[in-house]
Structures are given as structure tokens and as C-alpha cells.
Backbone atoms as SQL, in Angstrom:
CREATE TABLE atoms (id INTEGER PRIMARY KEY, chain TEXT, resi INTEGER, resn TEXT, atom TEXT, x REAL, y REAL, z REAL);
INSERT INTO atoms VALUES
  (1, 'A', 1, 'UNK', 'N', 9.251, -12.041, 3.497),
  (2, 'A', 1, 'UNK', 'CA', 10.089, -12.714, 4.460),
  (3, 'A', 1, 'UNK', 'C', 11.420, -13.119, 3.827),
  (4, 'A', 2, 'UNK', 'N', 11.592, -13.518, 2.324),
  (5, 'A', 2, 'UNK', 'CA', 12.566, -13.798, 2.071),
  (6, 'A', 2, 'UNK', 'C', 13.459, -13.094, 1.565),
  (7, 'A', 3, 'UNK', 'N', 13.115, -11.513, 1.230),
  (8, 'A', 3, 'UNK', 'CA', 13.548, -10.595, 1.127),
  (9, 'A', 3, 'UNK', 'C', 14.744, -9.960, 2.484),
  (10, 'A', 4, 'UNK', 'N', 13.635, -10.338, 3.926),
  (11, 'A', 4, 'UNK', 'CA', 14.334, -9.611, 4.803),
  (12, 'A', 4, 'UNK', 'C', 15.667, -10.962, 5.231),
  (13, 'A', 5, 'UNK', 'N', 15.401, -12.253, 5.144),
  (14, 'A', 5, 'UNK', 'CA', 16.558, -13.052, 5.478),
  (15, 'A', 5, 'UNK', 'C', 17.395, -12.500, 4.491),
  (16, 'A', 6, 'UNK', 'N', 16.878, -12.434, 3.468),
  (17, 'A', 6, 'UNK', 'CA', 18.212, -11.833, 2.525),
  (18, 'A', 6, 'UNK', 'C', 19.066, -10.858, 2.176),
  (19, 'A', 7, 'UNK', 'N', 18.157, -9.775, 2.948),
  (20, 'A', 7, 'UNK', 'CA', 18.847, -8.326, 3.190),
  (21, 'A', 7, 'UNK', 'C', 19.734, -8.522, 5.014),
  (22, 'A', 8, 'UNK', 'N', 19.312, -9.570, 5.465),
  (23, 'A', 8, 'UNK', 'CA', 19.940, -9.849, 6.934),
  (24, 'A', 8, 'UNK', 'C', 21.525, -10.564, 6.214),
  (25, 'A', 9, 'UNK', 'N', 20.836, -11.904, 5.900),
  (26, 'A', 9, 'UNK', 'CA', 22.449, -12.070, 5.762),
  (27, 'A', 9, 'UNK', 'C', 23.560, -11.509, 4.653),
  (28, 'A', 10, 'UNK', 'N', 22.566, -10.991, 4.382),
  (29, 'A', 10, 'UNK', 'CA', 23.961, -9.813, 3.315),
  (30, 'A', 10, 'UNK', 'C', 24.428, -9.108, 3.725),
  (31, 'A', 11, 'UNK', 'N', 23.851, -8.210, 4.925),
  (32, 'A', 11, 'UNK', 'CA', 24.474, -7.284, 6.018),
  (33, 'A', 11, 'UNK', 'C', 25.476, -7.613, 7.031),
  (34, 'A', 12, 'UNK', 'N', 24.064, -9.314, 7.313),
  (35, 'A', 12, 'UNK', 'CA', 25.729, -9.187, 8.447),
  (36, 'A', 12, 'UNK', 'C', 27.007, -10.376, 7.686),
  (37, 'A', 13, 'UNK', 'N', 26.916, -10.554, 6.507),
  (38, 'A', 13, 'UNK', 'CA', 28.261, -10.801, 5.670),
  (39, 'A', 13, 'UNK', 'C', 29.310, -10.040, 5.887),
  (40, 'A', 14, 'UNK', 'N', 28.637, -8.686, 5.239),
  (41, 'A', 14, 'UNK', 'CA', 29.430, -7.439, 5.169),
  (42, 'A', 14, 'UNK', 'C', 29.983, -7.076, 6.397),
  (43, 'A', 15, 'UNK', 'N', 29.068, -7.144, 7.526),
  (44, 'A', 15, 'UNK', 'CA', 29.390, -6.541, 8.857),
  (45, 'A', 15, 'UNK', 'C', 30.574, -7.529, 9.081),
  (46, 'A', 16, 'UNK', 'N', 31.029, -8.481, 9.126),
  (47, 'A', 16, 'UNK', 'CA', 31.960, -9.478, 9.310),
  (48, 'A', 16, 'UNK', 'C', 33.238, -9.505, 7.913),
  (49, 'A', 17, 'UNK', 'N', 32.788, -9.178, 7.314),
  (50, 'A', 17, 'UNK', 'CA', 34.445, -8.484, 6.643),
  (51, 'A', 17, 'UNK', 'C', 34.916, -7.086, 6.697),
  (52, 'A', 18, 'UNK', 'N', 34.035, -5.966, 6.968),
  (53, 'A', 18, 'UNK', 'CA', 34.199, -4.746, 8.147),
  (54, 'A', 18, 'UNK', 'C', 35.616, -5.223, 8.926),
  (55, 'A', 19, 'UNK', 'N', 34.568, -6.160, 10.035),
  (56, 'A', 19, 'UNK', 'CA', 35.330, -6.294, 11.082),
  (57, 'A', 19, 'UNK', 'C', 36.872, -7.422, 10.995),
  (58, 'A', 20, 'UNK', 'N', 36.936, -8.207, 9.792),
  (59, 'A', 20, 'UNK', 'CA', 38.020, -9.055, 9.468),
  (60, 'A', 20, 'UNK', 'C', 39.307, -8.087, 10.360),
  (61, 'A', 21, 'UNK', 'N', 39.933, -8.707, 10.583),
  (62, 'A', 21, 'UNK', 'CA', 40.968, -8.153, 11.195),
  (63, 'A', 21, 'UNK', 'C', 42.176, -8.991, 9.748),
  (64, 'A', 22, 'UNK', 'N', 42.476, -8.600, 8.720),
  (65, 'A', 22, 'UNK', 'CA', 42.992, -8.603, 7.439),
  (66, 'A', 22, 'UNK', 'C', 43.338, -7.395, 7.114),
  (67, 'A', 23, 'UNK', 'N', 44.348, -7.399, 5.917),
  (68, 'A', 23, 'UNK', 'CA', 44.329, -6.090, 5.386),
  (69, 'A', 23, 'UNK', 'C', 43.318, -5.732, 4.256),
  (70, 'A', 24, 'UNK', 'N', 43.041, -4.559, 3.915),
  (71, 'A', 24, 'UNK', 'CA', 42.221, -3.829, 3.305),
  (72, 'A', 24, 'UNK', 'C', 42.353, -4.548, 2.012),
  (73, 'A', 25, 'UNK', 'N', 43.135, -5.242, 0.916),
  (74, 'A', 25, 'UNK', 'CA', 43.403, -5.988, 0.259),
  (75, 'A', 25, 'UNK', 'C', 42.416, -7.260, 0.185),
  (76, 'A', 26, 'UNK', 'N', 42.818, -8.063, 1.617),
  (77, 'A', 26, 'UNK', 'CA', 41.823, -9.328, 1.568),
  (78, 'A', 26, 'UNK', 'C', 40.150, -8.586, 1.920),
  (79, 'A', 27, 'UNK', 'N', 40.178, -8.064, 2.781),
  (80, 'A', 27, 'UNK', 'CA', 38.500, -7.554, 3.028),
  (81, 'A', 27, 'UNK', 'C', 37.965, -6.990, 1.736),
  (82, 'A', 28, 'UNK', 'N', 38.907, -6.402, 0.660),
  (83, 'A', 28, 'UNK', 'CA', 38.247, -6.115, -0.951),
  (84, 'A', 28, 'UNK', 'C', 38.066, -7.361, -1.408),
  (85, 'A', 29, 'UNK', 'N', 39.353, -7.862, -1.238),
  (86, 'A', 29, 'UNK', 'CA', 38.505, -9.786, -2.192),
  (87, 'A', 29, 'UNK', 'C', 37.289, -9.602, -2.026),
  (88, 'A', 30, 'UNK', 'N', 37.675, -10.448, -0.438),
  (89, 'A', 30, 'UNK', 'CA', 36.460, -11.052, -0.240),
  (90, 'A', 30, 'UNK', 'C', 34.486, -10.140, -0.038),
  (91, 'A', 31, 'UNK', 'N', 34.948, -8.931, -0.385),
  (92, 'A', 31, 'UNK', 'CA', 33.777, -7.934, -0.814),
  (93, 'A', 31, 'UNK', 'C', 33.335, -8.231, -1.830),
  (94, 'A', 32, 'UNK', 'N', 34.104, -8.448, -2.994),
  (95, 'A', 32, 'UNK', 'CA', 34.003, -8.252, -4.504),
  (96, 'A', 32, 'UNK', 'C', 33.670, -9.777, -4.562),
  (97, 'A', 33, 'UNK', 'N', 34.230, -10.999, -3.990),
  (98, 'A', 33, 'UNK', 'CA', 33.737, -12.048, -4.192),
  (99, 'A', 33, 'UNK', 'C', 32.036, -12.703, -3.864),
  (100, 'A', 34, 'UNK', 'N', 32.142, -11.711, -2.549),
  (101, 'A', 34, 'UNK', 'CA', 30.319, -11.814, -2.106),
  (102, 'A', 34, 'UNK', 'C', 29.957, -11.190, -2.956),
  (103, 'A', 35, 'UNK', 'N', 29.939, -9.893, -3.607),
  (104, 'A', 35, 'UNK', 'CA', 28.797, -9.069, -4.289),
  (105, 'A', 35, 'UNK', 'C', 28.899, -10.096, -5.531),
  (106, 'A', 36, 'UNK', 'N', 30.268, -10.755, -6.095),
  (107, 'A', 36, 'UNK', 'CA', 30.080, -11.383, -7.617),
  (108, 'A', 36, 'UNK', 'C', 28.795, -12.638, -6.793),
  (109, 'A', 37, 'UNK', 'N', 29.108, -13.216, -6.128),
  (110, 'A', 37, 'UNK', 'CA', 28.588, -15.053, -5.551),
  (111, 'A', 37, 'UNK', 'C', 26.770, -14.017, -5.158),
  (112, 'A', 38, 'UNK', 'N', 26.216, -12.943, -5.147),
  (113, 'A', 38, 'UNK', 'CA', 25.205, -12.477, -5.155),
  (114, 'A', 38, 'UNK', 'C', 24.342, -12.487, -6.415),
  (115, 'A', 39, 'UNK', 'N', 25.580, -11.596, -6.838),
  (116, 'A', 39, 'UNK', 'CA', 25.463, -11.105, -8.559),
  (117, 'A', 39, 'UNK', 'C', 24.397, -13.029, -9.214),
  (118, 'A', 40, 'UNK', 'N', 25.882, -13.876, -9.127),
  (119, 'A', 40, 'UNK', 'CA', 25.273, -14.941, -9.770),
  (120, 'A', 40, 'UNK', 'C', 24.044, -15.521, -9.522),
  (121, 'A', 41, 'UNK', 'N', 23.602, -15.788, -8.261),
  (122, 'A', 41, 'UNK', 'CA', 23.030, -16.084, -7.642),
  (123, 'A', 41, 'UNK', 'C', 21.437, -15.716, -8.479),
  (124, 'A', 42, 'UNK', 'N', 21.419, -14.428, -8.193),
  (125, 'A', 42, 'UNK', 'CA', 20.061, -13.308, -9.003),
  (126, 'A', 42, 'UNK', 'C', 20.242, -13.959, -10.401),
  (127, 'A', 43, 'UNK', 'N', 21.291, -14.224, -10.963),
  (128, 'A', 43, 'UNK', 'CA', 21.144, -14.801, -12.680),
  (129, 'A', 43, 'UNK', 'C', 20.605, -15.857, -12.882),
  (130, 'A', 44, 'UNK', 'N', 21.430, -17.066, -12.383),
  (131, 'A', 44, 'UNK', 'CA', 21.236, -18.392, -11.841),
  (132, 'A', 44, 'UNK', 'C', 19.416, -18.347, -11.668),
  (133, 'A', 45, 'UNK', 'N', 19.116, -17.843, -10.511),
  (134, 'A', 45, 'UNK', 'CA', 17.478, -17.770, -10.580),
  (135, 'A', 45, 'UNK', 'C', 16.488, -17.423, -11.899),
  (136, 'A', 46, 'UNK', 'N', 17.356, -16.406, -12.220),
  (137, 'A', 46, 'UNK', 'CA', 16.368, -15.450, -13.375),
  (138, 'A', 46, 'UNK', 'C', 16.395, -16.751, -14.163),
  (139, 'A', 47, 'UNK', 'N', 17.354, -17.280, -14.879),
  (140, 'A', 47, 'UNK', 'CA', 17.756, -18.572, -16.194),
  (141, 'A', 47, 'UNK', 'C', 16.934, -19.487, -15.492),
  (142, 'A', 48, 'UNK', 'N', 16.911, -19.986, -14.441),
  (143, 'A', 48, 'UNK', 'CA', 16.106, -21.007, -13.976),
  (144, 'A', 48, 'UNK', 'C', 14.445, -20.810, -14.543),
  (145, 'A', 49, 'UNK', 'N', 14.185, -19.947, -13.743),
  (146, 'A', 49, 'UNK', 'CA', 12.588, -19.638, -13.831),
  (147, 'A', 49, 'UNK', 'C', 12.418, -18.972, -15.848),
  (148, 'A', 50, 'UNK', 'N', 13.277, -18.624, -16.168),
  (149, 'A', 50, 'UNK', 'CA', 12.568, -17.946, -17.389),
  (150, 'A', 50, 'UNK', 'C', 12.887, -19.646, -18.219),
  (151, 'A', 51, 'UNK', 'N', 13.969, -20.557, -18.296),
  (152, 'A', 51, 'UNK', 'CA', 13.967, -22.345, -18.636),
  (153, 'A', 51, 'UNK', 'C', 12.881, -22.580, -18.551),
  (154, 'A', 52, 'UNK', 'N', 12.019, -22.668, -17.423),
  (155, 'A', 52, 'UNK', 'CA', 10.997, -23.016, -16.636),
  (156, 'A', 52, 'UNK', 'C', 9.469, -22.461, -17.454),
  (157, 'A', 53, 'UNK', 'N', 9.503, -21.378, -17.573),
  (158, 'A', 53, 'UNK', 'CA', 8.976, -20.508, -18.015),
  (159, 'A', 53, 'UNK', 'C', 8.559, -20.731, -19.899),
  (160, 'A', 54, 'UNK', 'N', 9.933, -21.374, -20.133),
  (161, 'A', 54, 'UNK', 'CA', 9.762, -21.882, -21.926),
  (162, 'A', 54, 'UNK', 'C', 9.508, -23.167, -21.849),
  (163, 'A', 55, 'UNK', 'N', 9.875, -23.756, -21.615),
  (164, 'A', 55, 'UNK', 'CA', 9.506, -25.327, -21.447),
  (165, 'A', 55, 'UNK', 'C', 7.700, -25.366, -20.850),
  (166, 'A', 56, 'UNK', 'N', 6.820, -24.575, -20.296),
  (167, 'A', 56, 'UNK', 'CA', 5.711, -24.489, -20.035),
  (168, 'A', 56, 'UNK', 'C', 5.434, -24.026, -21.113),
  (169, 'A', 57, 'UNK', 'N', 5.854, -22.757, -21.158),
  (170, 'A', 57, 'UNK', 'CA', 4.872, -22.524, -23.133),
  (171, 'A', 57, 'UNK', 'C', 5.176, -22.978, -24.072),
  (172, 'A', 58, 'UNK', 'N', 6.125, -24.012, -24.551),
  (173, 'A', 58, 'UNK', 'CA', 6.646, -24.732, -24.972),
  (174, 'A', 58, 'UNK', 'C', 5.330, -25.766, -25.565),
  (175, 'A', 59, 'UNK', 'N', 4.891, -26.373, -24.100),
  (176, 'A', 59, 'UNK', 'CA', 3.897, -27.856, -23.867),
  (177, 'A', 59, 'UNK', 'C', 2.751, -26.809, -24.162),
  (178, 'A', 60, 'UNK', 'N', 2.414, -25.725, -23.753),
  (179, 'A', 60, 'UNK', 'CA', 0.873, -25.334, -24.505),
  (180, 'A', 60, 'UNK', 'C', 1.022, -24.884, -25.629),
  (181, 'A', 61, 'UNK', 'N', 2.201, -24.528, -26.831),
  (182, 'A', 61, 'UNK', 'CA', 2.250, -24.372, -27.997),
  (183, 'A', 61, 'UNK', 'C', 1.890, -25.600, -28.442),
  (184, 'A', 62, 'UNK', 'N', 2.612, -27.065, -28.201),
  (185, 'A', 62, 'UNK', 'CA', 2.477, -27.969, -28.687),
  (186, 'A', 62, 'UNK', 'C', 1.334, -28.856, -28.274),
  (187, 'A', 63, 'UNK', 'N', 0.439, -28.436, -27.382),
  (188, 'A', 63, 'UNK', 'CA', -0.807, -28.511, -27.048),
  (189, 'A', 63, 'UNK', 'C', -1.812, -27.698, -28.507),
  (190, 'A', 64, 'UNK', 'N', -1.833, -26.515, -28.687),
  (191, 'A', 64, 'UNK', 'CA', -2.687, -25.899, -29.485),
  (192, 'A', 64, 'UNK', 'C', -1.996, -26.180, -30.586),
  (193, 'A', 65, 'UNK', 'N', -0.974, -26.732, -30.759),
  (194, 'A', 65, 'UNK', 'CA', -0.842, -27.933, -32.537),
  (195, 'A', 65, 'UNK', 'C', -1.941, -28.934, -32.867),
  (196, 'A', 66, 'UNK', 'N', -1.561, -30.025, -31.464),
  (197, 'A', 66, 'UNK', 'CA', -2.179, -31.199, -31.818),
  (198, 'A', 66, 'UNK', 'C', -4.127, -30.338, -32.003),
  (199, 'A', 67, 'UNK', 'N', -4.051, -29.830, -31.419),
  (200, 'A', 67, 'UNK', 'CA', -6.147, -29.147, -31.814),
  (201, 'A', 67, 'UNK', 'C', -6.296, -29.000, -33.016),
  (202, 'A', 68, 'UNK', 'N', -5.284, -28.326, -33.613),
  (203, 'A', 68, 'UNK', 'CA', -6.024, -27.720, -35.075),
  (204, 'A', 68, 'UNK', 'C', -5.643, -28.769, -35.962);
């Protein structure tokens, strides 16, 4: 499901700078600015969850200290 909201509003982003009534100039900005504000977006997540991800094995490394 969150795949398809996300393939929706990325489309109809696009479909709406298509239709900008701008010149071909601003409708590239603002193309190149959505695909970068995407781009980050996917990073931003990845760094989140893999933070997330060390800080948990982190506490069970320092879990199987205090045992031995």
C-alpha cells in the first residue's frame, strides 16, 4: 500500500509539472528538484533504520559482555 501512494504521488507530481504552463527551464528545475527531494528522502530512511539498526546491536553486544 505504501508503495502504491508512493508511486501515485510521484506521478501525479510529475503529471503537474508536464502540465506547468512555465518554460521548459522552470519545469526542469522543478523535475530535478523532485527527483533530488526523492533521492534524499530513500537516504534519509536508509541512515535512519540502519542508526536504528546499530544502536540495537549495539545493546545486545553489550548485553553478551556483561554474561561472560
Amino acid at each position: 500500500m505504501a508503495w502504491a501512494a508512493f508511486a501515485t504521488a510521484l506521478a501525479a507530481m510529475f503529471i503537474g509539472i508536464v502540465n506547468l504552463n512555465q518554460p521548459l527551464s522552470v519545469q526542469g528545475y522543478y523535475a530535478v528538484t523532485a527527483l533530488f527531494l526523492t533521492m534524499s528522502s530513500f537516504v534519509l530512511q536508509k541512515t535512519v533504520r540502519d542508526n536504528k539498526e546499530d544502536q540495537d546491536l549495539e545493546g545486545k553486544t553489550d548485553a553478551i559482555e556483561f554474561r561472560e
